[in-house]
N, C-alpha and C positions, 0 to 999 in steps of 0.2 A: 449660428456661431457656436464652436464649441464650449461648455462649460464645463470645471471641474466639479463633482460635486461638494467640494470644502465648500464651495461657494453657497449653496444653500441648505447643507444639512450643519447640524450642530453635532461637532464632534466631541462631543463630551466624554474626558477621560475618565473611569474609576477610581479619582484616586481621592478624591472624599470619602468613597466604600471602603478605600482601600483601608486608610485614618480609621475605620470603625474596628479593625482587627486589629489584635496583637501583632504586634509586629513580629513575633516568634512563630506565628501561626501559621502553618501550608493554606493554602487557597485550597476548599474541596472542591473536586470536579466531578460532579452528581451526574449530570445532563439536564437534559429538558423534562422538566418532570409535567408527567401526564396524568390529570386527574380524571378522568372516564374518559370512554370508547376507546378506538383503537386508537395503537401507538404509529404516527406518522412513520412512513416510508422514507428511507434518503432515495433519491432518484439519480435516474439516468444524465447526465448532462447535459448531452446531446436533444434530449426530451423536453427539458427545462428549457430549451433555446427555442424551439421546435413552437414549442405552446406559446412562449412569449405573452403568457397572462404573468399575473402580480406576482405569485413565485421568483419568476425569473428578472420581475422589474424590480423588488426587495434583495434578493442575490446579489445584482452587481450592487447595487447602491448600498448595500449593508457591510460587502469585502471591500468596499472605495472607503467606507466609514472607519472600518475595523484600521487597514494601510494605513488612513490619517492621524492617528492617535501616536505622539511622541513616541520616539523609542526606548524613552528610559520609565515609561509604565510597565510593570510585568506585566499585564494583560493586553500591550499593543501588538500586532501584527508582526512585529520584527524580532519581542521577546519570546514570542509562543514561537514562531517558526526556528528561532537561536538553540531553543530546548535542543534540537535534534542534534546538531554538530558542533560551530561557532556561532557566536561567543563563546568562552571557555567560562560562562557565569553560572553560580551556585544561580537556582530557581525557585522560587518555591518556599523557601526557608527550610532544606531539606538535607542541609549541611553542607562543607567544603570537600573543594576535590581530593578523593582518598583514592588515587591510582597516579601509575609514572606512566599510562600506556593513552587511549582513546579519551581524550579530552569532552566528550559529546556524551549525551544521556544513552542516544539510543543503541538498542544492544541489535548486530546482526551476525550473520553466519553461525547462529542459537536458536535453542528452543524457544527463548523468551521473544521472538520477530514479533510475532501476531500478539500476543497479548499484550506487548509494550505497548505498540501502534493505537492499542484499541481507547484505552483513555486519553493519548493524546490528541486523537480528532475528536473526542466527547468534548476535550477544553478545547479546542478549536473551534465546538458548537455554540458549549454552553458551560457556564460554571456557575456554582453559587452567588459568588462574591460579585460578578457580574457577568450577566448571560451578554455570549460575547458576539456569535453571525447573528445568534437569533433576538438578541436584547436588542441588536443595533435595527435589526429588521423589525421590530414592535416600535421602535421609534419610530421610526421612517414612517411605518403606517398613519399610524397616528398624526401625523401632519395631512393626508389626506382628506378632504372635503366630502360631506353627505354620505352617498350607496357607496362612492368608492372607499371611503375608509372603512365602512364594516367590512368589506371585500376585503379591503387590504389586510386586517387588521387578521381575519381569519387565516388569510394564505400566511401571514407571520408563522403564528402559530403552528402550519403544519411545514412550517420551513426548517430542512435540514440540508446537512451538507453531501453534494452531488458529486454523482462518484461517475471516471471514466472508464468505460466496459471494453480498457483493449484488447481486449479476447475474443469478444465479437464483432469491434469494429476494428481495426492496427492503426487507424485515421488517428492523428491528435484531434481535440474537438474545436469545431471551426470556431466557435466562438473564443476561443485562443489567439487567434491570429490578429484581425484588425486593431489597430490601437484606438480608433473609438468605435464606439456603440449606443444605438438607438433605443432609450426605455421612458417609460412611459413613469413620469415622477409626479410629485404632490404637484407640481406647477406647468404639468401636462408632457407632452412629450417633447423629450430632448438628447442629442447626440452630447456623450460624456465618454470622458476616458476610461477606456476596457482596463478596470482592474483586471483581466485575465490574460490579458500581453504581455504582461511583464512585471518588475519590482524594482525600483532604483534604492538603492542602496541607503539610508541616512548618513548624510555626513558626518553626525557623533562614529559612528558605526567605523567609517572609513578611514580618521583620521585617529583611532586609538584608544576612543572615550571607554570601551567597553572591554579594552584588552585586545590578544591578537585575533584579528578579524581580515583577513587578505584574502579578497574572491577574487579570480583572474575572470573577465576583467573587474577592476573593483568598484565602478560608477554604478551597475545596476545587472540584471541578469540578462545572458545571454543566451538566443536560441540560433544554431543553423549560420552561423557569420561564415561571409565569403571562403570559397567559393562555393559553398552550401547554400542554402534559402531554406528559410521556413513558412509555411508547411510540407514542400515536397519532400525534403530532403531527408525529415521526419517521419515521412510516413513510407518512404521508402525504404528508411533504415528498419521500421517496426514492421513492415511486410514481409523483410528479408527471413523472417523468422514467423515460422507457423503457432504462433503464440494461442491458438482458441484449439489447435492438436494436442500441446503440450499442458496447459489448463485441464482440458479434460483426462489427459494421462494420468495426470496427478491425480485426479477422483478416482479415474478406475484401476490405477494399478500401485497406489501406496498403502501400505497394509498397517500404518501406525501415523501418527499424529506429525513424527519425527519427520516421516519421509515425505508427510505433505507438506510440512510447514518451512523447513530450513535447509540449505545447503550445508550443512553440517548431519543431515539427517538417512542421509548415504542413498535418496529415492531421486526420484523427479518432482521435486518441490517447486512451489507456489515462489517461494523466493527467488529461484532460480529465473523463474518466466519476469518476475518482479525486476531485479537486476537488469534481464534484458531494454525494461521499457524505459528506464533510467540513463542506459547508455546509450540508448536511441530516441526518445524522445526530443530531445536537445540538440542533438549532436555530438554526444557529450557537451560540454560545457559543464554549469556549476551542478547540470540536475544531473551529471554524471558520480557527484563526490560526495560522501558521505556529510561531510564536513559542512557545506551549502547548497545540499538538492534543495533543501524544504524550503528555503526563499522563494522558490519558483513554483505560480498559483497551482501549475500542474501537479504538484505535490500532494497536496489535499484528500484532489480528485482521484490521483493514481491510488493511492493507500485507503481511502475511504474504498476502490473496488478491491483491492485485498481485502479488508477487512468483510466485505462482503461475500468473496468466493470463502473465508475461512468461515463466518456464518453458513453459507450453504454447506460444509463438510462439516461444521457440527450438529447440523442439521439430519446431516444424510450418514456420518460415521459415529453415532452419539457414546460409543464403546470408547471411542479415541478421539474425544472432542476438543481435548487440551492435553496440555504438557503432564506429564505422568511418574516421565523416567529421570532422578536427579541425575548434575552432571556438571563440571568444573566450568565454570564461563568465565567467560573472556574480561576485557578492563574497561569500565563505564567510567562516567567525570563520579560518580563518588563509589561505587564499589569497583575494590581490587581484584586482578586476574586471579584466577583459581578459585572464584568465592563459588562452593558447592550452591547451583541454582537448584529448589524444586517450587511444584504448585505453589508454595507457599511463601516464595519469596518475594520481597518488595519489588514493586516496579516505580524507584524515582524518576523522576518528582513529584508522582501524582498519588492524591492524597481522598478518600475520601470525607465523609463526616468525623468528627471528635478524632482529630488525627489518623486514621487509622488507614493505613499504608494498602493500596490496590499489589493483589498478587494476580499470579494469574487461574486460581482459583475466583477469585472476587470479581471476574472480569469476564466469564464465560456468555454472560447473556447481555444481549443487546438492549431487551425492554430496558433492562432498569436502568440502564442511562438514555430514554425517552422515545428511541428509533428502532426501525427494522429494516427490511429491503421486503420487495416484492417475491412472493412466494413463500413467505416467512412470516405472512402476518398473523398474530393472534390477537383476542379482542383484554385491553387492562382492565382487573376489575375492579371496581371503581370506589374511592374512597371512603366510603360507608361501609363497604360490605367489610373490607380490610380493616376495619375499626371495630366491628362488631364481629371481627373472629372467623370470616367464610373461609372456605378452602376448597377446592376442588376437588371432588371422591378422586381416590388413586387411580381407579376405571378411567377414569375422565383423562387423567394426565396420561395415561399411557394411551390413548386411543387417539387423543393428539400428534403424540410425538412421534405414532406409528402415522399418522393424518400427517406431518410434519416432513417428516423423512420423506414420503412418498411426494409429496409436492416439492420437496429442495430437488431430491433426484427427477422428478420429469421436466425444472428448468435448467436442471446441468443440462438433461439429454437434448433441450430445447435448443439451447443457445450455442453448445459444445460438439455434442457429438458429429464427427463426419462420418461422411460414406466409409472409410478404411473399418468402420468398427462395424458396420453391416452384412460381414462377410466372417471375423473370428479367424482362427486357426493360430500360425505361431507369429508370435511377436521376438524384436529382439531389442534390444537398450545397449548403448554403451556409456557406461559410468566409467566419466573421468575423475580422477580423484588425483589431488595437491594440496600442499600444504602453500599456504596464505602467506609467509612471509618471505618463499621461497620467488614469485611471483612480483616483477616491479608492477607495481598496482596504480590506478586504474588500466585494465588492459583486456584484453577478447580475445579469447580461443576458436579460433576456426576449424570444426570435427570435418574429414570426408570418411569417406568408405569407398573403396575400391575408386578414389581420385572423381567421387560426384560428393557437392556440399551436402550436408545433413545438418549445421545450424551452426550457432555462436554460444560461447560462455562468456556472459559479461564476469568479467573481476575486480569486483567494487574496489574500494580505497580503502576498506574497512568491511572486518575485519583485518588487524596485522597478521594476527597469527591462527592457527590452528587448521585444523584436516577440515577442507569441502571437497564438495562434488558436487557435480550435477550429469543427467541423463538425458540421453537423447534418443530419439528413436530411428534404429534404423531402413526400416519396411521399406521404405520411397526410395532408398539407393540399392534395395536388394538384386533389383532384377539387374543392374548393369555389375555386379560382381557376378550374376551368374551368365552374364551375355561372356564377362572373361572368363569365364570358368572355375572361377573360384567357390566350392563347397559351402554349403553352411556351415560347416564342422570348420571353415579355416578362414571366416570372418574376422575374427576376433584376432586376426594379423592382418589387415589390411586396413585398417582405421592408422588414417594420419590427422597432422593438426598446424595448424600455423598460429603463432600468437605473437601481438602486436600490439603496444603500450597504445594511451589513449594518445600518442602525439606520432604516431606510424611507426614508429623502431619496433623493428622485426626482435623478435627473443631467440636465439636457438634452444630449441628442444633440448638438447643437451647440457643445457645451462639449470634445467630445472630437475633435479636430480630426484626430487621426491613427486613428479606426477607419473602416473600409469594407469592402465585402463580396463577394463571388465567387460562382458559380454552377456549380460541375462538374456535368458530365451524362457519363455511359457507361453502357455497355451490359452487362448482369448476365446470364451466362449458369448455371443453376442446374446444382450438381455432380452426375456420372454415378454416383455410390455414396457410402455417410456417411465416406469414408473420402478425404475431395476437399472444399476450398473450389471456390465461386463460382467462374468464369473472365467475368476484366473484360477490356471490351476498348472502343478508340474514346473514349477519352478526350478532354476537352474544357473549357476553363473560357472564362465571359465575367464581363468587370466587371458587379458592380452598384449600387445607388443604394438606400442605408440611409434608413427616414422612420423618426422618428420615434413609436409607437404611439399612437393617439389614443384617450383616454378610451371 
C-alpha cells in the first residue's frame, strides 16, 4: 500500500522559532555549518538514486517533509520556492516592493544570475533560524532504531542538496518521473510519493490568499502534457541542443566573468545553456517562466548544477571569479530599474548574521555556507585552531589554489571536453544580439547557417528589457556552407533564424528591429595536459546580416 509520508513523519513547522525573533528581523542564511574535517560535497542526483543508501532515503523523505509544511510559514516549501517569481510577497522582512517593473526577487539577464542563486539554495539547505533539507533530514534520522540511526544520523549530516549534471547527461533524472518511490524509512521499507514528480499547488495559493498567483495550469505543475510525454519528450528537447559543447565553450573561450556568467555579458554564457534547460525540460510549461520555474523539484537541482559549473570557473578563472564591472540593472520586487549594481551590492532577501545584507562579494565561496562539489574539496579548519588564531602561511594558500585550479580544469576537461577541441585551428561563434522587450517572451530562436541547424536561443519571460545575446558555434555546419560554396570570409551572411513564442506563432524577423548578428572567428590552440584549457588567440569579429529561415 501506498503511504504518504505525513502519515509518519511529524511535520513540525518553525514557527515557535520563528515567535523567538523579532519580528523585524531577516531570517540569516548561514548554511550548514561545519565544525572539523571536510566540508560535505552536494552530489550528483543521478548518483544519490544510483546508491540508494540513507542519503538518498533522507532526501526524498526530508523534500516530502519540507512540501508538508503550511504555506503561510516563511520557511515552507512554497514560500522559499515564491522568493523566485510569484507570490509578489515582501520575504524576509527586507522591505516592500520598490519597482513598477519585475514583481520577483530574482535578477536575470545580469551580472548578479550567479551570485543571487547562490544564497538562495544555501536557504533551501539550511538556515539558522531553522535548518530546513537538512534539519528535516536530522529528524528523520533520529526516528531510526540501533546501527541504523547512527548510520542515518551521520548520512544527515553530510546531506546536501543534489544537483542535475545536464551537460554531461541531457536526460531529466529518472528519479523525476515515477510518482512513487521506494525508500527505506524508520519503519522499514516503503513505496511513498515521489516528491520529485511534481508540486500541487496550495489552495491558499490558488485562490488568492497570497495575492496574484495564476500558473497555467494552476492545480499543480506541469511536465510534457499531451501530445508530449515525459520523460521522452524532455529529453529530446535537451538533446536537440549540444549543451556539454556549449558548457565547455564557455570555460574555454569567455575571457571575463561577464561573458561566462550572463546573457547580457555579450559571450557564450552559462545562462544562456541555463535558459535552454528551462525551456526544455518541461516542455515549456511553468519551469519555462520566470515567474513559477522554481515550484518545479527540477528547480533546485538545475541551479544547484549552475552554481557548481560557476564554482568550477572560479576555481579555474580566480582573476575573474566574480562580478567586477558596475552596471545599471534591471527591476527586482524591491529594487528599482537603473539601480547601479557592483560587488558590493545587496542581494535581497538574504541576509546573513546581525543583519548584514549578502553581496556578491560575500558570496564567493562555497565552504562558508557548509558545501563544496567534487574536485573542489578542501579540508575546514577546525574550531579550535580558528579560536586560537591559526592561519595558513600565504605559501600554503597560493599552492592550493594553484592545487585548486588544476583539479577544477582537469574535471571541466573530464566531463566537457569533446573530440572537436582535440584537433584546434579556427573557431567561429555567431552572437545574436536583441533587445528583451523587443521580443514577445517566453519564445526560441532557431540559428542555421548555410540552411543546417546550429541550435536554439531560449527567451525567458524575464528579463523585460534590456540588450542579450547569446553565441553559438558554428564548426559543425561549416563544411555544408563550404559543400555550397560559400567562403569563410562570407559566412557571416548566410546565418538565418526562425523564432516562435512558447505557444508556436511564428515572429517575423522583421518585426524585431533591434536583433542582428556577429561573427567571431580565432584561433583554438588545444591544451598541452588535462590539467590546461584551450589557448585562444587572434581574435576577431565582423558584422552580419540575419535572413529570415525559409520553409
Amino acid at each position: 500500500m501506498i503511504k504518504t509520508l505525513a502519515s509518519y513523519l511529524f511535520l513540525g513547522s518553525a514557527v515557535l522559532v520563528h515567535a523567538q525573533q523579532s519580528a523585524s528581523d531577516p531570517f540569516p542564511v548561514i548554511g550548514v555549518q561545519v565544525q572539523s574535517g571536510s566540508v560535505p560535497v552536494r552530489r550528483n542526483i543521478n548518483d544519490l538514486q544510483s546508491e540508494a543508501g540513507p542519503q538518498w532515503d533522507l532526501y526524498i523523505q526530508a523534500l516530502s517533509s519540507m512540501i508538508g509544511v503550511g504555506p503561510s510559514d516563511p520557511l515552507s516549501y512554497f514560500q522559499i520556492e515564491g522568493i523566485h517569481g510569484y507570490p509578489a510577497l515582501e520575504w524576509n522582512n527586507t522591505g516592500s516592493r520598490n519597482n513598477n517593473g519585475w514583481e520577483g526577487y530574482c535578477p536575470h539577464g545580469e551580472a548578479l544570475f550567479l551570485a543571487w542563486h547562490r544564497p538562495y539554495l544555501v536557504l533551501f539547505e539550511a538556515s539558522l533560524i531553522t535548518q530546513l533539507l537538512v534539519d528535516h533530514a536530522r529528524r528523520i534520522a533520529s526516528e531510526y532504531q540501533g546501527a541504523a540511526q547512527t548510520q542515518y544520523l551521520q548520512a544527515a549530516e553530510q546531506l546536501r542538496a543534489p544537483y542535475w549534471d545536464w551537460a554531461a547527461s541531457s536526460d531529466v533524472p529518472p528519479s523525476t518521473v515515477p510518482p512513487t518511490i521506494t525508500v527505506n524509512t524508520a519503519q522499514g521499507s516503503m513505496q511513498v510519493n515521489n516528491p520529485l514528480s511534481g508540486y500541487t499547488f496550495p489552495q491558499e495559493a490558488v485562490r488568492g490568499d497570497f495575492g496574484q498567483f495564476s500558473p497555467n495550469p494552476s492545480a499543480a505543475i506541469d511536465r510534457c502534457p499531451s501530445p508530449d510525454s515525459y520523460p521522452s519528450s524532455a529529453n529530446e528537447g535537451l538533446r536537440s541542443n549540444n549543451l556539454s559543447d556549449m558548457v565547455y565553450n564557455a570555460f574555454a573561450y569567455s575571457q571575463t566573468f561577464e561573458q561566462f556568467s550572463t546573457t547580457s555579458g555579450g559571450g557564450l554564457s552559462i545562462e544562456q545553456a541555463h535558459n535552454l534547460v528551462h525551456n526544455s525540460a518541461a516542455c515549456g510549461q511553468q519551469f519555462s517562466t520566470s515567474e513559477y520555474a522554481a515550484f518545479d523539484p527540477l528547480f533546485m537541482m538545475h541551479h544547484a548544477n549552475v552554481d557548481r559549473l560557476w564554482a568550477l570557473w572560479q576555481a579555474s578563472k580566480p582573476d575573474e571569479a566574480s562580478l567586477s564591472r558596475p552596471y545599471a540593472g534591471g527591476s527586482r520586487f524591491s529594487t528599482p530599474e537603473g539601480t547601479m549594481i557592483s560587488s558590493n551590492s545587496p542581494l535581497p532577501p538574504f541576509f546573513g548574521q546581525g543583519r548584514v545584507a549578502y553581496t556578491p562579494d560575500t558570496v564567493t565561496s562555497t565552504q562558508q555556507f557548509g558545501y563544496t562539489y567534487e574536485g573542489l574539496e578542501n579540508p575546514v579548519t577546525p574550531v579550535n585552531r580558528k579560536r586560537d588564531g591559526y592561519a595558513p602561511h600565504s605559501h600554503d594558500r597560493r599552492q592550493n589554489d594553484v592545487d585548486r585550479r588544476r583539479r577544477a580544469i582537469a574535471k571541466i576537461n573530464e566531463l566537457y571536453r569533446g573530440k572537436s577541441h582535440d584537433k584546434g585551428g579556427n573557431v567561429y561563434l555567431a552572437h545574436i544580439n536583441y533587445r528583451a522587450e523587443d521580443i514577445e517572451r517566453p519564445s526560441r530562436i532557431q540559428v542555421y547557417l548555410c540552411d543546417q541547424f546550429v541550435g536554439d536561443i531560449a527567451v525567458m519571460s524575464q528579463p523585460s528589457k534590456g540588450s542579450l545575446s547569446a553565441a553559438l558555434s558554428l564548426n559543425n555546419a561549416f563544411r555544408t556552407c563550404l559543400r555550397a560554396g560559400v567562403t569563410p570570409d562570407k559566412i557571416q551572411d548566410k546565418i538565418s533564424v526562425k523564432i516562435t513564442t512558447a505557444h508556436g506563432k511564428d515572429i517575423p524577423l522583421d518585426a524585431i528591429k533591434t536583433i542582428t548578428t556577429e561573427v567571431e572567428n580565432f584561433d583554438e590552440t588545444p591544451p598541452a595536459s588535462p590539467n590546461e584549457l584551450p589557448k585562444i588567440g587572434n581574435r576577431r569579429r565582423v558584422q552580419g546580416r540575419l535572413r529570415p529561415r525559409q520553409p
